[in-house]
N, C-alpha and C positions, 0 to 999 in steps of 0.2 A: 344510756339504756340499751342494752342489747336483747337481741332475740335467744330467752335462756334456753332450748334446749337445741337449736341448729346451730347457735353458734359451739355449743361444746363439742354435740356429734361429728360437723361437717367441717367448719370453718377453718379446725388448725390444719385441714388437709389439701387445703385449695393449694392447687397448680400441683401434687405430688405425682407423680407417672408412676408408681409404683400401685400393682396389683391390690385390686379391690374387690371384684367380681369376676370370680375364673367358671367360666361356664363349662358344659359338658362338652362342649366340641373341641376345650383348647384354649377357644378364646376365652380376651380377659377383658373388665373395663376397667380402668383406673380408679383412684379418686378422684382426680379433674376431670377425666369423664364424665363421674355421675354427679358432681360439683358444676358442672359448668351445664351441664341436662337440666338438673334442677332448679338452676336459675332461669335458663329460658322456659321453662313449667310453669315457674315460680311471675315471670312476667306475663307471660299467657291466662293463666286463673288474675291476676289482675286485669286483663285487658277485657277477658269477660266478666265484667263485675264483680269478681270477689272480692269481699272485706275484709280486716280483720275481724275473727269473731263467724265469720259466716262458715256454713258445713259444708264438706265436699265430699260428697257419699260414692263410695269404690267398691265397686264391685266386677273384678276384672280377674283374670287368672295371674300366677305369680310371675313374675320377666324383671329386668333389672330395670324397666322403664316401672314400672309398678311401684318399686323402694323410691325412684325417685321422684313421683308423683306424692309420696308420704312426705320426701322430705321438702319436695317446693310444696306445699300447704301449710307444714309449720315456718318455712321459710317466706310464708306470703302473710303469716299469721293469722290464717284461718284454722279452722278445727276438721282433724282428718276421721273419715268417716268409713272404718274397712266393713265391707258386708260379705259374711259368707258364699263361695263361689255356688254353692248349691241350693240357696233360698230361690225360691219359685217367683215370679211375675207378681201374684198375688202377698206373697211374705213381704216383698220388696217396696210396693205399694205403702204399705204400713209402716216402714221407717222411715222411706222419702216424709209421708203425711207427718207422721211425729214430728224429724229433726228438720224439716222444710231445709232442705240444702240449697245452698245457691247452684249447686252444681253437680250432676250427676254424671259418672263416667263409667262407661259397662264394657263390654263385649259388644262388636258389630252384630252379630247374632241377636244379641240379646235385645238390641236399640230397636229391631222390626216390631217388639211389641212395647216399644214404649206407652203406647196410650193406657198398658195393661197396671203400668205403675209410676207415672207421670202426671203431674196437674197439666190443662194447658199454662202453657207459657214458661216450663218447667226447661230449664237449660240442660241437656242431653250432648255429651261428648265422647267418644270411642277411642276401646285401646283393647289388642287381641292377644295372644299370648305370644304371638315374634315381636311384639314391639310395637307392632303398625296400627296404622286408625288416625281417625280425623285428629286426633288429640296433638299426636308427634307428628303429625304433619302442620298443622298451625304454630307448635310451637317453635319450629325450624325458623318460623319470620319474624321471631321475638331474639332480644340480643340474650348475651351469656350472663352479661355483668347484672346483676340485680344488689342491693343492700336490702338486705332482710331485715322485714318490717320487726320497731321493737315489740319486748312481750315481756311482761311479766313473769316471773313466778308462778303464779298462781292465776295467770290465764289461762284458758283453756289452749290443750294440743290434740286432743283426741274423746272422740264418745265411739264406744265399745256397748255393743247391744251383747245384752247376757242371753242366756238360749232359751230361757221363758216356761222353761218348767213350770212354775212357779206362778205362772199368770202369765199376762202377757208381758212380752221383752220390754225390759228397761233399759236405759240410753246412759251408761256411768260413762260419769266425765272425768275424765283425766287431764289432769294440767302440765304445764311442761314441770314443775317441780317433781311432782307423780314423778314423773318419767324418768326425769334425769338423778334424782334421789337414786330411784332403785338401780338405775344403769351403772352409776357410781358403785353401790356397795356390793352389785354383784361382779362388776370387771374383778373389785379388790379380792373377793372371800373365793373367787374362785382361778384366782392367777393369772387372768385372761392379759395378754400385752400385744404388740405391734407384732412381735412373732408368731403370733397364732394363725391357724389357718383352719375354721370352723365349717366342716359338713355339714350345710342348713338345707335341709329338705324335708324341713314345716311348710305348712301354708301362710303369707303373711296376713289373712285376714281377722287375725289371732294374737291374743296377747303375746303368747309363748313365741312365736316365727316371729313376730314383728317389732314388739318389744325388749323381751327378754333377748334371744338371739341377737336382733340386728343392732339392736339400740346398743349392747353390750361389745361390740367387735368395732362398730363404730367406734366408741368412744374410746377404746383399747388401739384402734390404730391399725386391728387385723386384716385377713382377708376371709373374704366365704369362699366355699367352694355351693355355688347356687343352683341346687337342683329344682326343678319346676317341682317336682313332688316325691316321694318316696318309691323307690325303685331297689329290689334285696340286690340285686345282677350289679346294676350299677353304683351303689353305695360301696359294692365290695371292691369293682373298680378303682373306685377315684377315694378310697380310705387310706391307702399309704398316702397321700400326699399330704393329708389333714393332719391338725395333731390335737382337734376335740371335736365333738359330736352332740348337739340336744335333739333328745327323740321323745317321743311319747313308747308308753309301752309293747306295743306292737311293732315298733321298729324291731328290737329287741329281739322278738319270739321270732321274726320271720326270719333276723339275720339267723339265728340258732339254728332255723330250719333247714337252713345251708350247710353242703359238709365243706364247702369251698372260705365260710368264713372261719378262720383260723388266728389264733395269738398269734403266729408270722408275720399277718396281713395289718397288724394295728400295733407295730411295734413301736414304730412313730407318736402314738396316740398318748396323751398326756390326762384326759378325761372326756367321760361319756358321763352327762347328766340325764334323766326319765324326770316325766314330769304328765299333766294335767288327767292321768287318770293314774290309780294307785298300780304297784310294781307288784307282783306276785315276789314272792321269798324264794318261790323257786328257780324263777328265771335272774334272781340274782345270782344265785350259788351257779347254777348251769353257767350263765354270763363269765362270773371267775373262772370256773373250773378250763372255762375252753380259751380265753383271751390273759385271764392273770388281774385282769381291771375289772376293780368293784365299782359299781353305778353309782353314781350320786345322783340320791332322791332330794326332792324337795319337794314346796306346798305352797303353792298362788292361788289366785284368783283375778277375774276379768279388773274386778275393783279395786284391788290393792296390786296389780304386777306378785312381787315374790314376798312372802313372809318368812318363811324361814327354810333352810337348807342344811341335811347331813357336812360334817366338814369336810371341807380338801384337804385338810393333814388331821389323821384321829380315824378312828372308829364311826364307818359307815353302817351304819345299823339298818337290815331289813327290817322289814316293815313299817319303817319310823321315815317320818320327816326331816330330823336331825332337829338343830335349833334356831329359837327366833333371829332373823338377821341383824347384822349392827344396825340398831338406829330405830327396830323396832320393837314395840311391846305386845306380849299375848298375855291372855290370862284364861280362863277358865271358869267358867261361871254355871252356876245352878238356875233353874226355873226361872226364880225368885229374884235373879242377878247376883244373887250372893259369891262370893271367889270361893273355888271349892280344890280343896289340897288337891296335892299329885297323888296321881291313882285313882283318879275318880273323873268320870264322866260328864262333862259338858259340852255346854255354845263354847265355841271359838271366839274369842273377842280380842282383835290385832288394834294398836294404834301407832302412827307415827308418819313421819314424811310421802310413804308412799300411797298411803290411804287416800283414797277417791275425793272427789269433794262434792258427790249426792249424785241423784238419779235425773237426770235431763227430765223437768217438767214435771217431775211424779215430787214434789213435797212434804206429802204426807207418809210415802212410803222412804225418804231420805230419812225422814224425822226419825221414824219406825226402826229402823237400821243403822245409825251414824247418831252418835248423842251427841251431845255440844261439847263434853270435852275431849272429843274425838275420837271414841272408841269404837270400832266397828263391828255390831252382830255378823259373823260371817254367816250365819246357818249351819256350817258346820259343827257336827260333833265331833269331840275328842279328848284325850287327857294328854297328862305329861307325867311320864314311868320316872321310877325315883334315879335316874339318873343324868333326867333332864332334856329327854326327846319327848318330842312330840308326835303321839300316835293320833293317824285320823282313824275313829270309827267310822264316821258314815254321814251323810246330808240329817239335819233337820227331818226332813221331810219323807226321808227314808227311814226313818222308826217307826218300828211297830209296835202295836198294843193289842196286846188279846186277851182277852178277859179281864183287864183291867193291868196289865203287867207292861212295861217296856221292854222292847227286845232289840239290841243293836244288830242289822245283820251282820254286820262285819263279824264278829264275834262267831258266830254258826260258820257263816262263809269260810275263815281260818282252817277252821275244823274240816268241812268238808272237803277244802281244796287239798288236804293232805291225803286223802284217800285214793286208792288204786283207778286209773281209768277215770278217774276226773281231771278234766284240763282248767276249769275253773268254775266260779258259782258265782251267783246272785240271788242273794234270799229275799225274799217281797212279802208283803202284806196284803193279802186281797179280801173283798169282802168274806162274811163267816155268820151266818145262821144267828150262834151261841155266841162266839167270842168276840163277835164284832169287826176285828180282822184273823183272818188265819196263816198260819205261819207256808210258804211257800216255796222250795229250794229249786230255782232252776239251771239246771248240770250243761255246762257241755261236756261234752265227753271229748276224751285225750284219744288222736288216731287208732283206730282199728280195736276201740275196745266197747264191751258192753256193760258200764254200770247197770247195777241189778239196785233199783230204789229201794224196795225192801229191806236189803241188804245194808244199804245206807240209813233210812232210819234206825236199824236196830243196830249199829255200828254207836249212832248218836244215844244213843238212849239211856247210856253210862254216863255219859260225861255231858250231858247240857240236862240242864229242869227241864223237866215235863212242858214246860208252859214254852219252850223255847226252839223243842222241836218240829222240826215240819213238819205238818201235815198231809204232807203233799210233796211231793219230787219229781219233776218234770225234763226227761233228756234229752237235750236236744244237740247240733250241733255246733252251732257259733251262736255267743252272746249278741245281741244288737250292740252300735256303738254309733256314738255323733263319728262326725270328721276329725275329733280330738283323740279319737281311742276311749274314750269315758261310756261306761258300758249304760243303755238307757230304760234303766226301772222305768221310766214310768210306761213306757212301751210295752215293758213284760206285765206290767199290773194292766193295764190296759186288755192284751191278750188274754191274760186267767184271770177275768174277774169273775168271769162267770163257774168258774172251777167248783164253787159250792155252794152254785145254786139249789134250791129243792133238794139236798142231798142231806143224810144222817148223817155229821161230821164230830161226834163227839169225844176225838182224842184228847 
């Protein structure tokens, strides 16, 4: 029995001296570097009480000791526990409580208020962003050589707190199966091999940085090029060296913002994938126009890693996700559950290997979401156009209804983001007198211009039903957005709820 997902990622590479982590100064760390780090990690979480099965909650900034603190956990076979570097004392509190971790390891910084999110007797260990802290210092007096603990399939490697829109954050568990499933079918669908040499300058407290990314270049045999975080200056640097790139959207628009980043500069480059918030259409065509490389989009989540992806040879389709990945199933379903043809609007419903295996502790809400023969409600909406992509419209919980009608925003948004002096939209639902919700478009506006809202409604007024156009138009300068780029309605709903109060709104 072996340990399924360290031994696939790590194990065929022990003792190799060849480049694995090429940092921004120059230097590099091997694979036997961070092979031989992670075993003495990997002894150290054993020597302080870790089990297998037990959680080891991270909340640290991104450094190559960071990746290898992920990989001595599943290599100790316990369950790795990443938390957003910017959740507060008090947020942090809340998942220690839920996932009771045998071990928690932060920022020195952060350790002065342990008592703020720590039970007594709660195990507290340190790591800063050079590397240093109580953690790599203890683990110095542990040996290199460890045999990784076995593991199932189907035992757990990882729980991922989703961001809690929705209620409060749930704790998806992910098994090494999870993991290594997707890691597998996306090294293949997206050409990744031992010659790659992948710009990662995600965060890894994140499916996308830490799974998708690292999991995949691991298993491929690549190298990263490991930036602590997204820098426009620096990406355009150290891009000829690369020859792929995953970014989230905003990568994208800032590198464009540059007259220094040039098709010259990425001639080397073989693919740039966008992912966990949707790509505007126009920063794809800008993207080709100026580099010659069209993006590859695709469509994950915390709970399932990747479901489907535009191809790497074929027709990159903006606005689409492209298709379900091998090995998995999507379908599309109505209210009712019923499967509802292409062209028509539903739940998201994915099944297969990479799918989650429930919500840590929440049952009821696994039940809710995950049927028994494994089909997963994502929440998401969307259809499949008749040639077999998949379009997301919009979250669940992002539809709106006014006066009794459904209204996708995505749909409006399209429309609106085509117009002059709009850089981008978010249509919302906020309360409404009469209609119960009212229709909302908040603009940011494109540099140095002044959409005129007026203007914009009556622009809308041809081409969407009555029931579909705002009510309202609100310009402002930049969308809110998490630390993923995914822009956050419930923050804007939040802001304009009050938009129609007391007020005669009877458009």
């Amino acid at each position: 029995m072996t340990n399924t997902l360290f031994d696939a990622l790590m194990a065929p590479h022990k003792g190799e001296a060849r480049d694995f982590l090429i940092l921004p100064d120059g230097s590099s760390l091997s694979y036997d570097d961070i092979h031989r780090l992670s075993g003495r990690l990997a002894n150290l979480l054993t020597a302080q009480g870790v089990k297998p099965g037990d959680r080891v909650a991270v909340q640290v900034q991104k450094s190559p000791e960071a990746l290898a603190l992920y990989l001595a956990t599943i290599r100790a076979g316990a369950v790795f526990l990443p938390l957003n570097t910017a959740y507060t004392p008090a947020e942090i509190a809340y998942f220690v409580g839920d996932a009771e971790p045998a071990l928690v390891v932060c920022d020195p910084a952060r350790a002065a208020r342990r008592d703020d999110f720590l039970p007594d007797g709660g195990k507290l260990m340190t790591l800063d962003a050079d590397g240093k802290g109580d953690l790599i210092e203890a683990a110095i007096c542990h040996a290199e050589v460890q045999n990784p603990v076995p593991r199932r399939g189907d035992d757990l490697a990882a729980i991922l707190y989703t961001s809690g829109t929705t209620g409060r954050s749930k704790g998806a568990m992910l098994s090494h199966d999870n993991l290594l499933s997707n890691a597998r079918v996306l090294a293949d669908a997206w050409r990744f091999t031992s010659e790659d040499v992948l710009l990662h300058a995600l965060p890894i407290f994140h499916t996308h940085g830490l799974f998708v990314a690292s999991n995949v270049l691991m298993l491929a045999g690549g190298a990263m090029i490991w930036l602590p975080k997204f820098d426009a200056a620096q990406v355009i640097e150290l891009l000829p060296r690369a020859t792929s790139m995953m970014g989230v959207p905003t990568f994208y628009t800032r590198l464009l913002d540059r007259p220094d980043f040039t098709g010259e500069l990425v001639q080397k480059m073989r693919l740039f994938t966008s992912g966990s918030a949707p790509l505007l259409a126009e920063t794809h065509r800008a993207f080709e126009d100026r580099t010659g490389h069209r993006i590859l989009e695709r469509y994950g989540m915390t709970e399932t890693n990747m479901n489907t992806s535009n191809p790497y040879e074929g027709e990159r389709r903006a606005g689409t996700v492209g298709f379900p990945l091998p090995g998995v199933a999507l379908r599309i379903t109505g209210e009712d559950g019923s499967l509802l043809p292409r062209g028509e609007i539903g739940q998201i419903e994915v099944r297969g290997d990479n799918v989650f295996q429930g919500y840590w502790r929440m049952p009821d809400k696994t039940a809710e979401d995950l049927a028994p023969d494994g089909w997963f409600r994502t929440g998401d909406l969307g259809m499949i156009d008749p040639d077999g992509y998949v379009v997301i419209v919009g979250r669940g919980k992002d539809l709106i209804i006014s006066g009794g009608f459904n209204i996708y925003p995505k749909e409006v948004e399209l429309l609106i983001d085509e117009m002059p002096g709009v850089l981008e939209s978010a249509v919302i639902g906020v309360p409404h007198p009469d209609f119960g919700e009212g229709v909302v478009a908040v603009i940011a506006r494109a540099e140095g211009a002044k959409p005129d809202p007026d203007a914009i409604i009556a622009d809308l007024s041809d081409r969407l039903a009555r029931f579909k156009q705002p009510k309202k138009v609100m310009i402002i300068d930049e969308l809110p957005r998490n630390t993923m780029g995914k822009v956050q309605k419930a923050a804007l709903r939040a802001e304009y709820a009050e938009l129609f109060s007391g007020r005669d709104q009877t458009r």
